[in-house]
C-alpha positions in Angstrom: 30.3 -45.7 -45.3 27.4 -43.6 -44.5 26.4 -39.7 -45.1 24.7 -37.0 -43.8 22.4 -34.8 -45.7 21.1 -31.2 -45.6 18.1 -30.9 -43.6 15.2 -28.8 -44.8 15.4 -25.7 -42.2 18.3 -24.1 -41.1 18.9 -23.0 -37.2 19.8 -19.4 -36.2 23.9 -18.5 -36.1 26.3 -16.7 -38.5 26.5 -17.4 -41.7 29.6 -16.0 -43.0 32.4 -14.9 -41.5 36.0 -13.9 -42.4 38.9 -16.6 -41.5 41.2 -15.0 -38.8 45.2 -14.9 -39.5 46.1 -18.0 -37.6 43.5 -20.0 -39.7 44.1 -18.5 -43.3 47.8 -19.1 -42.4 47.0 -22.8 -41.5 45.3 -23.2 -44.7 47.7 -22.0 -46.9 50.6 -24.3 -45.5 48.3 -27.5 -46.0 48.9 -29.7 -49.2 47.0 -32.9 -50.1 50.7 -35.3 -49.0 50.4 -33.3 -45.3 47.0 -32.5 -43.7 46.9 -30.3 -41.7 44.1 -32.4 -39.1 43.5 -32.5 -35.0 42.7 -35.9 -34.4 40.9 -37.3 -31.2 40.6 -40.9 -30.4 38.6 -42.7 -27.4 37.7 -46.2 -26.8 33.9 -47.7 -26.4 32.8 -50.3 -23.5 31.7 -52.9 -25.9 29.8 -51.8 -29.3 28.1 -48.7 -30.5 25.2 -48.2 -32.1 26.4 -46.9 -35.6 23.1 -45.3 -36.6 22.8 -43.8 -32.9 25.8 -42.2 -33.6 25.5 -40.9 -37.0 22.1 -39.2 -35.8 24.3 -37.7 -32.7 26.8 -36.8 -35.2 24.0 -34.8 -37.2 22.4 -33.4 -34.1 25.4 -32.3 -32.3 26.2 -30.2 -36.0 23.0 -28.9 -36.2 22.8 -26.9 -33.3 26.5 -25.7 -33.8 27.3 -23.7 -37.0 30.9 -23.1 -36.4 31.2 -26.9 -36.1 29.1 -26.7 -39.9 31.9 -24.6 -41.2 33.0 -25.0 -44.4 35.3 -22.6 -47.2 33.4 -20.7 -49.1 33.8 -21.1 -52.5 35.0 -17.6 -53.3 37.7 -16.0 -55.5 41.0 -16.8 -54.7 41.4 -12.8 -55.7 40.0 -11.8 -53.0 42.1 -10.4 -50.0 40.0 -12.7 -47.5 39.0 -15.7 -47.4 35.5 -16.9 -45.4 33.6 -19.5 -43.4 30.4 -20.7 -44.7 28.2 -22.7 -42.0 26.7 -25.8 -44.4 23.0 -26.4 -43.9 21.9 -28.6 -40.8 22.1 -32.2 -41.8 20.2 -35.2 -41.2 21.5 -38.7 -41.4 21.2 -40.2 -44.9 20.3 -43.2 -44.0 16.7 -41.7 -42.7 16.1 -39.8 -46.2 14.6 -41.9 -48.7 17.7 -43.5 -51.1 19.9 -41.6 -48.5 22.7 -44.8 -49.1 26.0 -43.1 -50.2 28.9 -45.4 -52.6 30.8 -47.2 -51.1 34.8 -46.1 -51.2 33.7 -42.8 -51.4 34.2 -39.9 -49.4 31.3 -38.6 -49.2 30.6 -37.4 -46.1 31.5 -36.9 -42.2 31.0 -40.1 -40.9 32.6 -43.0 -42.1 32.2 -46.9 -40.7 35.7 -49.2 -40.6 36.5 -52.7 -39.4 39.8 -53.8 -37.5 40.3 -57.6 -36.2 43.9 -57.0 -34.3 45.6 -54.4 -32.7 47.8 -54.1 -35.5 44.5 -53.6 -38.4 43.8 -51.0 -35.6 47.1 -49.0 -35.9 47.3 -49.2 -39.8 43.4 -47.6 -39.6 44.8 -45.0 -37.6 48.0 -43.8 -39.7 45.8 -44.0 -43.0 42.9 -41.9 -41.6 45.7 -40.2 -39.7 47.0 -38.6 -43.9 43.4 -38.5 -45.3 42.5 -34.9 -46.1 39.2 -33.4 -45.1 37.6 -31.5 -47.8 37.9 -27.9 -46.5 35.1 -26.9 -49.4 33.0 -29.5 -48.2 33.5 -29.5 -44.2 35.7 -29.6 -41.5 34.7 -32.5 -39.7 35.1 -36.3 -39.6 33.7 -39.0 -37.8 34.8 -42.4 -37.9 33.8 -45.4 -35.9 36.1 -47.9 -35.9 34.1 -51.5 -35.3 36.3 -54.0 -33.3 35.8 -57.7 -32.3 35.3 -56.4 -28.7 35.2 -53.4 -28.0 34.7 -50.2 -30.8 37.0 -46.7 -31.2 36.2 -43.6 -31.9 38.2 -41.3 -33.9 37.0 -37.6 -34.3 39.3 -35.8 -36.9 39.2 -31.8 -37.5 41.1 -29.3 -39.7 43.4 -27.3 -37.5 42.6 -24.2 -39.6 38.6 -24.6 -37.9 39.4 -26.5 -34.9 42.1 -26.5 -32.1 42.1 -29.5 -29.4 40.1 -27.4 -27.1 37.4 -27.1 -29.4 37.6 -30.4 -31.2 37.4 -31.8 -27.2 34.6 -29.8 -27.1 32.7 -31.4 -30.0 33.5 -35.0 -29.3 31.9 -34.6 -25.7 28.9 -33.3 -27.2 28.8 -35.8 -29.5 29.1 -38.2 -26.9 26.2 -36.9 -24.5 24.2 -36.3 -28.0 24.9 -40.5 -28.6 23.8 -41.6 -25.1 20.8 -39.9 -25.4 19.9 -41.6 -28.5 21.4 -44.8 -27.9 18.6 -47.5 -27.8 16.4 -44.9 -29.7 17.6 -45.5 -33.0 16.8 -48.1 -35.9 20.3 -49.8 -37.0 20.4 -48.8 -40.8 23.1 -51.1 -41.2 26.1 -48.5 -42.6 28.4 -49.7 -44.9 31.8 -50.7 -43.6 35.1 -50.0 -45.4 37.5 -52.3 -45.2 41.5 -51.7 -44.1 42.2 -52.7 -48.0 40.0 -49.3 -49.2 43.3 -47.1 -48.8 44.9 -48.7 -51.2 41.9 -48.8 -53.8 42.4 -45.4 -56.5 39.9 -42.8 -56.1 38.8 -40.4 -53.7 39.1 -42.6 -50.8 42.3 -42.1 -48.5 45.4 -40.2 -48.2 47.0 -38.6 -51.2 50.4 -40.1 -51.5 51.7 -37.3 -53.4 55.2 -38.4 -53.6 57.8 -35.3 -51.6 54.8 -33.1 -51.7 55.3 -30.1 -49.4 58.7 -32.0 -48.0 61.2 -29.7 -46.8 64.6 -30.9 -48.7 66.8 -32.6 -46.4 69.5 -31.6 -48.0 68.6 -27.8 -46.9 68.3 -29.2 -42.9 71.8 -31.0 -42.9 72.9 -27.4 -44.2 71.0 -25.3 -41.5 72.0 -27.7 -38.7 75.7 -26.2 -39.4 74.7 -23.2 -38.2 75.5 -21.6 -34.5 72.4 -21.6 -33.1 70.1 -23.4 -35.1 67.5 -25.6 -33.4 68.3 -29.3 -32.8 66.4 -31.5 -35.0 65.7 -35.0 -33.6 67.7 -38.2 -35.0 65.8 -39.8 -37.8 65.6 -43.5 -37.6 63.6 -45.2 -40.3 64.2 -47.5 -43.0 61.8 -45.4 -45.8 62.6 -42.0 -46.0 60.3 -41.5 -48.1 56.9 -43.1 -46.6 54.4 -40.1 -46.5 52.2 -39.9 -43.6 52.4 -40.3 -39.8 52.3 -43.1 -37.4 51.7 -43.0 -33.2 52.1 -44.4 -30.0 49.9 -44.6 -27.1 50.5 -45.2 -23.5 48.8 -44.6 -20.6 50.5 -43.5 -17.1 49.7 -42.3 -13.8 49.7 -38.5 -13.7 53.4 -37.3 -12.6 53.3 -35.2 -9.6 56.1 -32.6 -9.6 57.9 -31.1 -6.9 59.6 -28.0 -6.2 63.2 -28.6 -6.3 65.2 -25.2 -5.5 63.7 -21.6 -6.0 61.7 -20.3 -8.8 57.9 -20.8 -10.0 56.1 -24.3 -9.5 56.6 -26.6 -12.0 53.3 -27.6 -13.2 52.1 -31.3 -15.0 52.7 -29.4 -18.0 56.5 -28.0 -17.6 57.3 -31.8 -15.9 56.2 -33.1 -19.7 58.0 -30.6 -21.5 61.4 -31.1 -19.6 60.9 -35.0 -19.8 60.6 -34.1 -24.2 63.4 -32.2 -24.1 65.5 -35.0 -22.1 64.3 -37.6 -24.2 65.1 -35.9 -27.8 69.0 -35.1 -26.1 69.1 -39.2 -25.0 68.0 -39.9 -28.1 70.0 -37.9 -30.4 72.8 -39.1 -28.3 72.3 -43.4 -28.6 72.3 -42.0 -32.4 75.8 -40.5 -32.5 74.1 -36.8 -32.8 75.0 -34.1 -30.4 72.4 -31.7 -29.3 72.8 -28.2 -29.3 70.1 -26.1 -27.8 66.8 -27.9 -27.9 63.3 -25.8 -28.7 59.7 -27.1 -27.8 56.7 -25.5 -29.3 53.9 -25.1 -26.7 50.3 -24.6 -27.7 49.1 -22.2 -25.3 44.5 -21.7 -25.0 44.0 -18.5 -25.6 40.2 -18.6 -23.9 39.5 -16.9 -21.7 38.7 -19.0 -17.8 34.7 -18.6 -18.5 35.7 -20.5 -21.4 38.2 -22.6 -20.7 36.8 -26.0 -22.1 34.4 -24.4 -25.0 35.1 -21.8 -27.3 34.9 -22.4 -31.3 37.6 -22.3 -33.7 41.3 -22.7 -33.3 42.0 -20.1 -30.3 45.4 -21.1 -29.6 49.0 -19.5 -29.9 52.8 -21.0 -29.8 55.3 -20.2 -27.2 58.7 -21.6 -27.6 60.6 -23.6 -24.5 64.7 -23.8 -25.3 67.1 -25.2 -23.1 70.6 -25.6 -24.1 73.7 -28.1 -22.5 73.7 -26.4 -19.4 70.3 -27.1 -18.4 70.7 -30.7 -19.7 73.3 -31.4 -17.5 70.8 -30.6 -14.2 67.2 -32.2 -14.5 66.6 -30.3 -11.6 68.0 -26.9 -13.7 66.1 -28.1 -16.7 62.8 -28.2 -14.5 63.1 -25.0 -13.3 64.0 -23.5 -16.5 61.6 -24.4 -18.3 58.5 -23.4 -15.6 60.4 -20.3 -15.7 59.9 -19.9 -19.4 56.2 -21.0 -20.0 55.3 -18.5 -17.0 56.7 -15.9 -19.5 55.2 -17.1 -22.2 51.5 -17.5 -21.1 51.8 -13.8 -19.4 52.9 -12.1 -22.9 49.9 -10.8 -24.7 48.3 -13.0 -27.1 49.1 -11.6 -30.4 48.9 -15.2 -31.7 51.4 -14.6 -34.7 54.6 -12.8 -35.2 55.2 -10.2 -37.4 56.3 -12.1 -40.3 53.4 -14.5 -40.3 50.7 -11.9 -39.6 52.3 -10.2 -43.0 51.5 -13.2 -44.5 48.1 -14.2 -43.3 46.3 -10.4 -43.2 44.9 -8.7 -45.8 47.6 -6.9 -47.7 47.3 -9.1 -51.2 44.8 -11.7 -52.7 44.9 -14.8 -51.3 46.0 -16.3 -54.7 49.4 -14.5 -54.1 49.8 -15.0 -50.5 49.2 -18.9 -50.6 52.2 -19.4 -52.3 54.5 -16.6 -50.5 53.5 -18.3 -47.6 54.6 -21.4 -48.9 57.8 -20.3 -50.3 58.6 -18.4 -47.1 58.2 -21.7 -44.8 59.7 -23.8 -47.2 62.9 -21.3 -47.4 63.3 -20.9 -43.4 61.5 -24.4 -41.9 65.5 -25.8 -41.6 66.4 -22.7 -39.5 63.6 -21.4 -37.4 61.0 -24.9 -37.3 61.3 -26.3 -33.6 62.8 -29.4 -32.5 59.2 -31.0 -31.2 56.2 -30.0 -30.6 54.0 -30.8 -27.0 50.6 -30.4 -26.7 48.6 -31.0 -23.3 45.3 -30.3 -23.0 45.7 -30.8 -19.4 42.8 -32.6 -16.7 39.7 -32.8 -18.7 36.8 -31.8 -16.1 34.1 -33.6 -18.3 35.6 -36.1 -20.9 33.9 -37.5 -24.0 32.6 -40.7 -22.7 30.2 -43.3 -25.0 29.4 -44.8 -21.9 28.4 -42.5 -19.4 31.5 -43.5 -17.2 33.7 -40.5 -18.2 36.6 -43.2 -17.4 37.7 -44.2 -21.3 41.0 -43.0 -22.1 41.3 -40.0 -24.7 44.5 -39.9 -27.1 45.2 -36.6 -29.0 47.6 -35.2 -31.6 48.0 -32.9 -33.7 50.0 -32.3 -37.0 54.1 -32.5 -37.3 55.0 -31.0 -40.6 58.7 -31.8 -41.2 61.5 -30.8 -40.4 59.8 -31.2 -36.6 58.3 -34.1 -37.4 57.0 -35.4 -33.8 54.6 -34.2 -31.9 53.6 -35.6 -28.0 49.6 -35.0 -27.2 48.6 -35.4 -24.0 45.3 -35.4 -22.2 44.1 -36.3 -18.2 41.1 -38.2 -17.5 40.7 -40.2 -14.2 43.6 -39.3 -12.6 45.4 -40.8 -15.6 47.8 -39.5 -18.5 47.1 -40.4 -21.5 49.9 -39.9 -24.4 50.0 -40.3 -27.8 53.6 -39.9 -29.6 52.5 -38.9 -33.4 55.3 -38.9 -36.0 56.3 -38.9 -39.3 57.2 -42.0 -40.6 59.8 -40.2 -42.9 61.3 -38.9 -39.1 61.0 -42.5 -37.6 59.3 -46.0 -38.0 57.7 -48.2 -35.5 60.0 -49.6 -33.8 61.9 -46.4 -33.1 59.0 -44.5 -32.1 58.2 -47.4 -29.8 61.8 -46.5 -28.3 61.3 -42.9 -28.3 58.5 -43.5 -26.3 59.8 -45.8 -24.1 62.6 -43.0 -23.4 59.8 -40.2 -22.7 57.7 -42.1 -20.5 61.2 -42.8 -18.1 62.2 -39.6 -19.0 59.0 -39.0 -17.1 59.5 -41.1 -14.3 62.6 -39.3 -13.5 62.0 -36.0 -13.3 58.7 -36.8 -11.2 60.9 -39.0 -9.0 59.3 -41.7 -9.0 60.9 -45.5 -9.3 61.3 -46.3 -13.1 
């Protein structure tokens, strides 16, 4: 493992600035067992150039101070909390005795190894419940070294970063890497090994055993309710395993078509009606019936100038329900829900309700409102949490690319605090969709979530019409 160190001069930018609701509010639901992280993964043609990247790493950082964030290390008695922007750093490696110890988490990039596929997907669910040190930064970098081919995971904390913005950073970190590549002395980085998450120390995810968990027994009791959200079948044989797992695919990019009167259906309303098709299939093959069935829907609040840029986590929730009698009709279902997400994205963006703006603004030090946060979520999670969550981050005009090709496929999610538990990230690059199913393993194992998937993607198929 490898680390970046402060540079001797600073560049122009802020630094200091207050955290806005939506962040603070992120922060305070956060606990070691669940972080709260964005985490973007692309493949490399062939093998990277480790010191290449860790100086585009440090370059791409330099020139960005909201990408240096980090939280200042103020009172938790005071009624705000703030961003500090870190010194520029410079790849420790190039600084004289700049070699960090290994198994320790010392900085933003970070060197692995996998052999199979398998190595691979047990890399990405430990990094996938490894905290980033919100005093210390909000970034992570971590190139995954494979026998043919090397990955690329960029992870941020979703109170600093949304997927627009994390996007944002690993393109620039890719362009920032093909410049150097070739340019660079190897330093040789340290490279963890998959056994390192199960060493003690620093290293890894805090297994902090029901940490944060909502009680089950307080879900069985809500889903008694009229009214009350669906929650999606758990299928796993440890309830109890902390962390998340995932499952990629790549498809084609559904085309949908207008079917009766109403608004369009976009890519975007095609995967959230497939979602809600597939948790109502799925609840069903479990013995569950489904009541009404509610999709959060991250909606970029950027303006079209800044569409694809923009720092910080600039994105709000609208909420896609559809009950029996949509179910019944995938064509009613379609329609539905473009109908609702037209709503949604027209409403103004006043990124929180009521309740959590009382929570996240400035009416009481945050030592008081962490925990009243806490208690209120905890308290009403059963009742008002959402079945799933769907993030798309739609055709990206200018992917992250190692290469230069711009053809590597990008896989995205996000975090699915229970009880929602599952979470479907979706990005388009070359005319292909690219989908990563992220779950809790308390919610489901492997081999469900394989079938889960399996069900969305011909879920998918069915609603775009096309031959499954």
């Amino acid at each position: 493992m490898t680390t970046l160190r402060s540079a001797p001069e600073d560049r122009t930018g802020p630094t200091s600035w207050p955290l806005t609701p939506i962040e603070e509010l992120d922060l305070y639901f956060e606990s070691a067992a669940d972080p709260s992280l964005i985490q973007l993964e692309t493949l490399a043609r062939g093998h990277l150039d480790a010191a290449a990247l860790e100086s585009a790493l440090a370059g791409v950082l330099a020139a960005d101070p909201a990408a240096r964030r980090h939280l200042a290390a103020t009172s938790q008695w005071r009624r705000r909390l703030r961003w500090e922007a870190a010194a520029p750093v410079v790849p420790a490696g190039a600084a004289a005795g700049g070699r960090s110890n290994p198994g320790r988490d010392a900085g933003p990039f970070t060197v692995a190894s996998w052999q199979s596929a398998s190595q691979l997907a047990a890399l990405r669910e430990w990094v996938s419940a490894w905290p980033i040190p919100l005093r210390d930064r909000a970034v992570r970098l971590i190139l995954a070294t494979g026998p043919e081919h090397d990955v690329v995971i960029l992870q941020t904390h979703h109170a600093a970063f949304d997927g627009i913005s994390s996007l944002a950073l690993l393109t620039a970190i890719g362009v920032a890497y093909r410049e150097r590549a070739g340019n660079v002395t190897a330093s040789g980085p340290e490279i963890i090994s998959l056994s390192a998450p199960h060493q003690a120390g620093t290293v890894g995810p805090a297994r902090t055993c029901g940490a944060g968990r909502i009680p089950a027994a307080l879900t069985r009791i809500a889903a008694r309710f009229p009214g009350v959200v669906t929650r999606i079948a758990a299928r796993t044989a440890r309830p109890d395993r902390p962390g998340y797992g995932s499952v990629q695919r790549s498809v084609p990019v559904p085309r949908p078509a207008r079917q009766g009167s109403g608004p369009f259906p976009t890519v975007n309303d095609l995967l959230v009606a497939a979602l809600i098709r597939t948790v109502d299939r799925w609840n069903a093959a479990q013995s569950r019936r489904s009541g009404h069935i509610r999709i959060s829907v991250p909606v970029n609040d950027r303006d079209h100038q800044s569409r694809w840029a923009g720092p910080g986590n600039q994105t709000r929730l609208i909420r896609v329900t559809a009950g029996s009698r949509e179910l019944a009709d995938p064509a009613r279902l379609l329609a539905h829900v473009a109908a609702q997400t037209r709503v949604g994205k027209q409403r103004p963006s006043g990124r929180l309700d009521a309740t959590s703006r009382l929570l996240a603004t400035g009416w009481a030090p945050a030592a008081i409102k962490r925990p009243a946060a806490r208690l209120v979520r905890r308290a009403a999670a059963p009742v008002c949490t959402d079945t799933a969550l769907l993030s798309n981050l739609g055709a990206i005009p200018d992917p992250p690319s190692f290469s230069g090709s711009g053809t590597e496929p990008v896989w995205f999610a996000g975090p699915a605090q229970m009880p929602r538990g599952l979470g479907v990230g979706a990005v388009t690059t070359a005319d292909r969709l690219h989908l990563c199913v992220h779950y809790r393993h308390a919610l489901l194992d492997r081999s469900a979530a394989a079938r889960f998937t399996a069900l969305y993607c011909q879920a998918l198929d069915e609603l775009a019409g096309r031959p499954t």
